[in-house]
ZAKEVEX-432437 format. One record per residue: x, y, z of N, C-alpha, C, O in turn. Coordinates in steps of 0.001 Angstrom, whole numbers, plus 524288, in hexadecimal, padded with zeros to 5 digits. Example, Ala and Ser with C-alpha at 12.3 -4.5 7.8 and 13.67 -1.06 7.14 Angstrom:
BEGIN
833867E9C681E788300C7EE6C81E78833907F31C81E788379C7F30982111 832327F73681BA8835667FBDC81BE4832648001E81EBE834618047281F67 
END
This chain:
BEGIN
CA36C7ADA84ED06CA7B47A9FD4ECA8CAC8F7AC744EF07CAD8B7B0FB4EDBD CB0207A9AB4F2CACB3A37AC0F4F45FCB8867ABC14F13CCB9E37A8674EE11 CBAA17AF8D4F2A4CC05E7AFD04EE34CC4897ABD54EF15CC50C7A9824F343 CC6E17AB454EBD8CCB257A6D14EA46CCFAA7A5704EF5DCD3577A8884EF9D CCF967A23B4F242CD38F7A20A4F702CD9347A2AB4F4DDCD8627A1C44F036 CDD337A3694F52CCE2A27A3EB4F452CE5F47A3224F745CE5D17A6384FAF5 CE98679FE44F773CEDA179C2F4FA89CF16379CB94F820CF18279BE94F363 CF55379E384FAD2CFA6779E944F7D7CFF9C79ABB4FA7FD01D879ADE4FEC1 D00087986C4F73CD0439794444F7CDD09DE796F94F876D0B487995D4F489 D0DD4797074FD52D1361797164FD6AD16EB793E14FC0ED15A578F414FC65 D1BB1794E94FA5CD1F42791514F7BBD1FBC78FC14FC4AD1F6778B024FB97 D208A7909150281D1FDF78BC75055AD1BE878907504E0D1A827874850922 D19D5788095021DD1436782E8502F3D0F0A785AA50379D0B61784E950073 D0EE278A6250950D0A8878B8250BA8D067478D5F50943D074D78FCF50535 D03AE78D0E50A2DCFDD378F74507BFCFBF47925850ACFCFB667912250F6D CFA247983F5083DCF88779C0150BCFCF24479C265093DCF0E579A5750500 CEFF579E1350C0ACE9B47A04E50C4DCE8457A4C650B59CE5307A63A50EBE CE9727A98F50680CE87B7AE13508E6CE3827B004509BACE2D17B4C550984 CDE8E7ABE950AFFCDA1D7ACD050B73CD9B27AC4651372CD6A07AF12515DF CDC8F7A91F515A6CDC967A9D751A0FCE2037AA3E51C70CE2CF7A7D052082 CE6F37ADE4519B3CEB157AF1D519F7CECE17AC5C51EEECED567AE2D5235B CEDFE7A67951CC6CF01D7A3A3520D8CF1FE79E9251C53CEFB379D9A51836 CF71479B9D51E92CF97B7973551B64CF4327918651B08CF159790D751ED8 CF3E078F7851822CF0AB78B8551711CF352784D151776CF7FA784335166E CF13B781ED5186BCF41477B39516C3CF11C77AE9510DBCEDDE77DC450EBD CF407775A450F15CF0A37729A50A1FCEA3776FA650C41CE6A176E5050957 CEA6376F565115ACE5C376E63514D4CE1C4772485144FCDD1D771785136B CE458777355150BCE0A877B78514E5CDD3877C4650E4CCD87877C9D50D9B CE0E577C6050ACDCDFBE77CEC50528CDB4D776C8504A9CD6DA776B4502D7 CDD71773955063ECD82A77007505E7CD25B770515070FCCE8776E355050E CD311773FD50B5ECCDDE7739250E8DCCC2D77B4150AD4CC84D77D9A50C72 CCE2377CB85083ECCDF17816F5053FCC82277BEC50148CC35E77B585018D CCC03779A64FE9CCCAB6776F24FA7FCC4DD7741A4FC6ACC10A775494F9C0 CC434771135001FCC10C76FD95015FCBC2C7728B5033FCB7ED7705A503CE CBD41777F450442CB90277BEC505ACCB8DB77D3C5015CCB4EC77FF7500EF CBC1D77CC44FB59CB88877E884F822CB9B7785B24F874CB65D788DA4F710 CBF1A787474FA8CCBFA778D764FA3ACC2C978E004F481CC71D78BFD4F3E7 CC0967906E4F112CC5C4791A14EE98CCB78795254EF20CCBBB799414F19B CCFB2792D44EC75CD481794094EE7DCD73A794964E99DCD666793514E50C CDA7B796BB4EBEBCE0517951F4E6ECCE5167945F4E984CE5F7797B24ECE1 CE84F791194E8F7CEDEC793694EC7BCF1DE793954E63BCF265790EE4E242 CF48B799E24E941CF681799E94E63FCFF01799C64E6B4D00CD799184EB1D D015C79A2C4E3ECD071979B6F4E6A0D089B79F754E9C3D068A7A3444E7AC D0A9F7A0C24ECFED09EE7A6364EECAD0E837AA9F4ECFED0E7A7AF4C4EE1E D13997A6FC4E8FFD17337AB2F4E6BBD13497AC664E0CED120C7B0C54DF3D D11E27A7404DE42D11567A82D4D7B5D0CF37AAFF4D625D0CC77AE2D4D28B D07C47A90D4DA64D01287A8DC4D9F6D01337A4524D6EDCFCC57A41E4D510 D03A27A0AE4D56ED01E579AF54D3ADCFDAF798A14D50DCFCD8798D04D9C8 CFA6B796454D259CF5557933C4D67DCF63278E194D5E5CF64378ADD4D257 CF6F678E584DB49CF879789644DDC4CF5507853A4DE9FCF63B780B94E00A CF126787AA4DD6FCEBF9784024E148CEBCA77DDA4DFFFCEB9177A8F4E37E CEBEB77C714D9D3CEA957766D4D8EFCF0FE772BA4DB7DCF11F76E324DD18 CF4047753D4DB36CF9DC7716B4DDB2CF6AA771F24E516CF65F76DCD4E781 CF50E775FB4E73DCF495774D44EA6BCEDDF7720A4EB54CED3C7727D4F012 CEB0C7709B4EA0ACE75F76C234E859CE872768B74E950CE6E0766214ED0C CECB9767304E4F7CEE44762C94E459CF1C3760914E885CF1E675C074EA1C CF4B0764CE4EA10CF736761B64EFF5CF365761474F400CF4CB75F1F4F811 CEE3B763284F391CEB72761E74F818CEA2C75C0D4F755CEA6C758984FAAA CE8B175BA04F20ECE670756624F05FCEADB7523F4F08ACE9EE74DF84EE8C CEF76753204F2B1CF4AD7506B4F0BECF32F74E0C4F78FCF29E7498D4F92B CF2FA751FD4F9AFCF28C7512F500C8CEE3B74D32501F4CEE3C749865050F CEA9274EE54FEAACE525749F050112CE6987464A4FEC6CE5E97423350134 CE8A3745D54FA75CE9D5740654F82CCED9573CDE4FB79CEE19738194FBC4 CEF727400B4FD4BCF5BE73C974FF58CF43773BAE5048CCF716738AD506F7 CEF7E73DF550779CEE4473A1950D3DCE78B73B4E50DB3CE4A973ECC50C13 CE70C7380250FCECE049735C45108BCE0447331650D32CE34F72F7D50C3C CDBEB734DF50A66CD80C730A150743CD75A733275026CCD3E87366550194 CDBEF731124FE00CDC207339E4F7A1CD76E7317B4F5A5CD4BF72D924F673 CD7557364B4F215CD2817371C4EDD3CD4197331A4E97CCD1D072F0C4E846 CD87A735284E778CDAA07312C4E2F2CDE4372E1F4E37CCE22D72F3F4E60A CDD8A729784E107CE0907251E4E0EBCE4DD723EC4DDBFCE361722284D986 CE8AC724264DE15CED75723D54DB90CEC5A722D54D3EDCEE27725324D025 CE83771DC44D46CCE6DB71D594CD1DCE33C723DF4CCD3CE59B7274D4CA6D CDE89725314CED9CDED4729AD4CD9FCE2B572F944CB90CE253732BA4C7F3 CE5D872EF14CF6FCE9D1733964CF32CEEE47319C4CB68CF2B3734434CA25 CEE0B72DA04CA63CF11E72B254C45BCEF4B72CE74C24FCF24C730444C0A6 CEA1072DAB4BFDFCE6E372D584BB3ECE66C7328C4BAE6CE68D734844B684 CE5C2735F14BFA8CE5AC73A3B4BD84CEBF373CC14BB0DCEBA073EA14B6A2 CEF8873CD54BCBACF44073CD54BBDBCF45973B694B663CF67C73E9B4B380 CF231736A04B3FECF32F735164AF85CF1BD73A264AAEDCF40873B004A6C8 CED2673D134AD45CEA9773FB54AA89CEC78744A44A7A6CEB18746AF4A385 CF1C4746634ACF2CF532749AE4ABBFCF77F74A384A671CF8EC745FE4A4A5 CF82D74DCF4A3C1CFA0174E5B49CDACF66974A7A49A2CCF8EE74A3149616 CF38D74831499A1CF00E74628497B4CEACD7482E494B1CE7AB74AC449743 CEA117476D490FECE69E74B8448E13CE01A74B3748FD0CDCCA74DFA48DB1 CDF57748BA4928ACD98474858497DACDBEF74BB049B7CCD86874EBA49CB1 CDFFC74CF149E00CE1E27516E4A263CDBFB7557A4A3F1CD8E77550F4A79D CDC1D758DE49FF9CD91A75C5949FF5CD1BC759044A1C1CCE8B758F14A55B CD2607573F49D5DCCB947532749E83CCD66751D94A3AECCDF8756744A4F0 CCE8674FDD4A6F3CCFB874B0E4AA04CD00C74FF84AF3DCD03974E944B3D6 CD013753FE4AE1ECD073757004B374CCB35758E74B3C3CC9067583D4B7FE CC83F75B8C4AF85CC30475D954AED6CC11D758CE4B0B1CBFEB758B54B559 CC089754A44ADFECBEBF74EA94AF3DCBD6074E094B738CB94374DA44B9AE CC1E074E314B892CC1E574E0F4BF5ACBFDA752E94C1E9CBDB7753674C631 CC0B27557D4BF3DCBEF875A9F4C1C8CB88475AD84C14FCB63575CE84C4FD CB55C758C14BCCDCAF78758314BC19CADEE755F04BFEBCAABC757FB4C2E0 CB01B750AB4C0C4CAF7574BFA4C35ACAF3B74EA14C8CBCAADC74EC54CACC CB39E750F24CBBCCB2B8753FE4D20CCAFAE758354D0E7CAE4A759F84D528 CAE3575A544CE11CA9D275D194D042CA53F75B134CF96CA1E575C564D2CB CA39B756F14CAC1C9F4F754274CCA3C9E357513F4D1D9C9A0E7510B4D444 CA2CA74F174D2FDCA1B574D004D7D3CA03F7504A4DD81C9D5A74F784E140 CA38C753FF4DC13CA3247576D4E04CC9C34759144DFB5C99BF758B04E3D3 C9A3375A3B4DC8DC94E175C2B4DC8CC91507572B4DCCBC8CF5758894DB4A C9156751374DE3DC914D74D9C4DDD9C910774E5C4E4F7C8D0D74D1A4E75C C956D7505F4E779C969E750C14ED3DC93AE7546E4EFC0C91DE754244F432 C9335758CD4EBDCC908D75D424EE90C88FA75DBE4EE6CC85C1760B74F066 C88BD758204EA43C80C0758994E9DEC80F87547D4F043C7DB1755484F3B0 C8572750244F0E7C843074BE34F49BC833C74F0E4FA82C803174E924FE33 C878F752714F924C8708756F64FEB5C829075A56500F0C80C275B2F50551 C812C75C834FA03C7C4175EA24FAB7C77AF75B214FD96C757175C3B501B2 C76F2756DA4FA81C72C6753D84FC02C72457513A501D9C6E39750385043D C790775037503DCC775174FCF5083BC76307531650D0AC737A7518B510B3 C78C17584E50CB8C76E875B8D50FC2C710E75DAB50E8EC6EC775FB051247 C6E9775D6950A03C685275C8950B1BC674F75A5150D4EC644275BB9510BF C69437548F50D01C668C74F8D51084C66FC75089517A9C651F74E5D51B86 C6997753DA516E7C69F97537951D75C66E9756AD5210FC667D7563A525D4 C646E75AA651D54C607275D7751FE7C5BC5759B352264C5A8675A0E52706 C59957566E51F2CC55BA753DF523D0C571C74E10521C5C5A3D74CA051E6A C53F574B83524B8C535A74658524E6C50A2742AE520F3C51D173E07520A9 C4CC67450951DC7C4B3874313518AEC4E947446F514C9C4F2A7413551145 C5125748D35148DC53ED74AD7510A8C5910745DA51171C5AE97436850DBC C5AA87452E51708C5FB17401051717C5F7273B0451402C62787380D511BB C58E573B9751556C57CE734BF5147FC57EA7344050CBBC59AF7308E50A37 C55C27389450AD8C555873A5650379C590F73A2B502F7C59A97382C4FEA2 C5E7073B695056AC636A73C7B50411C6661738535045EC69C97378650112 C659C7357F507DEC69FF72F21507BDC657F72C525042DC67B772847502D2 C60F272C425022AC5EB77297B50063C60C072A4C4FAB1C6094726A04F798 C62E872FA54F919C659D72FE74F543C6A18731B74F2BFC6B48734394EED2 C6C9672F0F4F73FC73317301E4F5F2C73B672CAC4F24AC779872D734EF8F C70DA7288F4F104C73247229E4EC94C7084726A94E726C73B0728564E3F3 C6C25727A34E6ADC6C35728CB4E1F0C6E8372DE24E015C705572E9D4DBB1 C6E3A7317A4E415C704B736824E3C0C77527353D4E1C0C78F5737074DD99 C7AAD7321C4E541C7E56731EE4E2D8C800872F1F4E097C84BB72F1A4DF90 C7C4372B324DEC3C7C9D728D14D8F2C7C1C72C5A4D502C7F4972BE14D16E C78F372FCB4D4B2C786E732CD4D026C7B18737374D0DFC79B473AAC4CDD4 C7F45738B34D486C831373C994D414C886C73A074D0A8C8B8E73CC44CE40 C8899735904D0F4C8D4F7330B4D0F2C8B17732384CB65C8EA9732C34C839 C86817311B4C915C865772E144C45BC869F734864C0BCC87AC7352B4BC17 C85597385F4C49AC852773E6C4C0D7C8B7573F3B4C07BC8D66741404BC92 C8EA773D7A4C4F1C956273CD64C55EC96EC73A8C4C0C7C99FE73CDA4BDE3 C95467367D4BFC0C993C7322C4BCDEC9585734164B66EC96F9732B14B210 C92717363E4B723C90B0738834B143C93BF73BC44AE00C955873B224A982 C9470740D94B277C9810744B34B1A7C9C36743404B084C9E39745464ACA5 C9ECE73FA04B31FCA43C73D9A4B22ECA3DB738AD4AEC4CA4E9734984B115 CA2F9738694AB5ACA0BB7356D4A750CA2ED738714A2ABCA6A8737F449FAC C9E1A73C864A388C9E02740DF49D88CA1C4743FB49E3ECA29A746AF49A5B CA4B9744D34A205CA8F4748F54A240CAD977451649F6BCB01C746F349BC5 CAEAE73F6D4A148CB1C973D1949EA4CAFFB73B9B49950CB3A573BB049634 CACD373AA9497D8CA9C4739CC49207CACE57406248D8FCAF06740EC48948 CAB0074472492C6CAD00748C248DE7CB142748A748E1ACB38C74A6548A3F CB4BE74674492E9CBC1474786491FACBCD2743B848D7DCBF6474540489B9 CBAC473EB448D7ACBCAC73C234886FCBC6F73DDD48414CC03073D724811A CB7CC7404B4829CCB4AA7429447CA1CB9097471647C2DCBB9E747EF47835 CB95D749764804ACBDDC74E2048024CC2D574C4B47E93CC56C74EB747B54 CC4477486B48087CC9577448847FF8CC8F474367477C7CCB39744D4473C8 CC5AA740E04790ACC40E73EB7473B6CC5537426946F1BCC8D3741A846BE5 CC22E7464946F38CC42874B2246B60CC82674C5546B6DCCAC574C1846767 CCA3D74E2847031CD0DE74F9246FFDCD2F274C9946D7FCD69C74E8346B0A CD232747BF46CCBCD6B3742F546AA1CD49D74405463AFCD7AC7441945FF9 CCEBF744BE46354CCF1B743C845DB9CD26D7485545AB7CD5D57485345752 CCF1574D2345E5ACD27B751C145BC7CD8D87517E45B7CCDB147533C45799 CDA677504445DCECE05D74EF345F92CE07D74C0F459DCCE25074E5145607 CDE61746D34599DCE0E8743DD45525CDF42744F444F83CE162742B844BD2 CDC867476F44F1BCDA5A74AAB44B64CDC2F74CFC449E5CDBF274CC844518 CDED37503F44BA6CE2FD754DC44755CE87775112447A4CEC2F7538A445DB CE98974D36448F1CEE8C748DC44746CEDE8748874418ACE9F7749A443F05 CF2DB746A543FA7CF1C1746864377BCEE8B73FED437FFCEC9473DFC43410 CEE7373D9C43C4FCEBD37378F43BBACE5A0737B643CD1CE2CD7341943B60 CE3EE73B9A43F23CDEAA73D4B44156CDA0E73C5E43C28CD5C173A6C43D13 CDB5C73DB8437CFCD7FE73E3A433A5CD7E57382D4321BCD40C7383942F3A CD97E7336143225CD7F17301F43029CD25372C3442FC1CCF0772D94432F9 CD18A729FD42E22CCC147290A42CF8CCC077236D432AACCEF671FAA43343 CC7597254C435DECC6407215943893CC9E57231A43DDCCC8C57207B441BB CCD0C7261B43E80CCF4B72A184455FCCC5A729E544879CC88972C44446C0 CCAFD7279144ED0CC5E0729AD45080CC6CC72F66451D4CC34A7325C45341 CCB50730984514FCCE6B735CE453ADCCC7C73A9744F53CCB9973F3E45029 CCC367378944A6ACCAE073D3E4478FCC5D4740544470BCC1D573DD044625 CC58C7459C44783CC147747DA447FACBDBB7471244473CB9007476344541 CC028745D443FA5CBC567434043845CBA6A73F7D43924CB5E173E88437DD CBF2173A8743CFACBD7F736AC43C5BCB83E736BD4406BCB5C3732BF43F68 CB655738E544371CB16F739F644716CAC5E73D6244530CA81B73D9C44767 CADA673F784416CCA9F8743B644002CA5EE7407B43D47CA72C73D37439F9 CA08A7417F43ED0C9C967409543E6DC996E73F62438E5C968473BD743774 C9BC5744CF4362AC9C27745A743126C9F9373F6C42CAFC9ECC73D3C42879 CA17173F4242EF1CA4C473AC042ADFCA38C734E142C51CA37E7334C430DB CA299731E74281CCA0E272E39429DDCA4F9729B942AF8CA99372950429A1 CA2F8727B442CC4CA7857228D43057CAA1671D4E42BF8CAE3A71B1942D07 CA74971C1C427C5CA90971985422DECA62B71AF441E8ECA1FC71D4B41E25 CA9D8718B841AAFCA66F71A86414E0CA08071844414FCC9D3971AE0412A1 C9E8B712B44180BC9B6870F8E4172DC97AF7150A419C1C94C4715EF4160A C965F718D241DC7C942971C0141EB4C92DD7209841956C8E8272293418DE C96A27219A4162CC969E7266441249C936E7249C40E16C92A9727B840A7F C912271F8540DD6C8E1F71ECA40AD7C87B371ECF40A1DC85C071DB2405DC 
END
């Protein structure tokens, strides 16, 4: 594995390379990203790591010409998420989601550069791109199913525990209270008999 690239950012703007001791663009750091090298940039007075502000201005750049990824209600919604007590879920959440997909991208790749070695192998291969990526997408939307299933259950507890130690938490019939859920106790007197 090769060692960690390091870029050091000047309070003029510039970005240096000290892996090929030469100045870099935000162009260059993209095509870093896209090969998949790892990097860091860091400040070049503090050692600050700079790297996710500069990410994000790469992603600020594609957004703002060609052809955006996200759509304005998207990038609301995520925004909304900000100080919000899903924050944390809601980033793990997206973050599951791209790398499933990405490995979703990387079996389609696989399979078709098999297919291209011969000519029967082409014909097996478009014959099953429909079911093949039907059942990538239905293994997609599974995952992202149960990943949101556990942020709720996760959600869920937080709230009971939360209202649970409140002085109102203990009353009879809370769905919030931990007594009122416990397994052990029964749900009316007409049961205790």
């Amino acid at each position: 594995m090769s060692e960690q690239r390091i870029i050091k950012k000047y309070p003029n703007r510039r970005l240096y390379d000290t892996a090929t001791s030469s100045y870099i663009t935000l162009a260059d750091v993209k095509k870093l990203v896209v090969e998949n090298v790892d990097f860091k940039v860091v400040d070049a007075k503090s050692g600050e790591d700079l790297t996710r502000p500069i990410l994000l201005q790469i992603i600020l750049e594609e957004e703002a010409c060609g052809a955006p990824m996200f759509s304005s209600d998207m990038l609301s919604q995520i925004i909304r998420f900000y100080g919000n007590a899903m924050q944390g879920m809601m980033g793990a959440f997206l973050e599951k989601n791209i790398q499933t997909f990405m490995q979703i991208q990387q079996r389609l790749q696989e399979q078709s550069r098999n297919a291209m070695l011969n000519p029967e192998a082409w014909t097996d291969f478009v014959k099953m791109q429909g079911p093949t990526i039907q059942g990538l997408m239905t293994n997609y939307l599974e995952q992202s199913a149960s990943a949101f299933l556990q942020m709720q259950q996760q959600l869920q507890q937080q709230t009971r525990d939360v209202f649970s130690r409140m002085p109102f938490g203990a009353y009879p019939g809370n769905p919030f209270s931990t007594a009122a859920n416990s397994p052990d106790k029964p749900k009316n007197d007409d049961d205790s008999k």
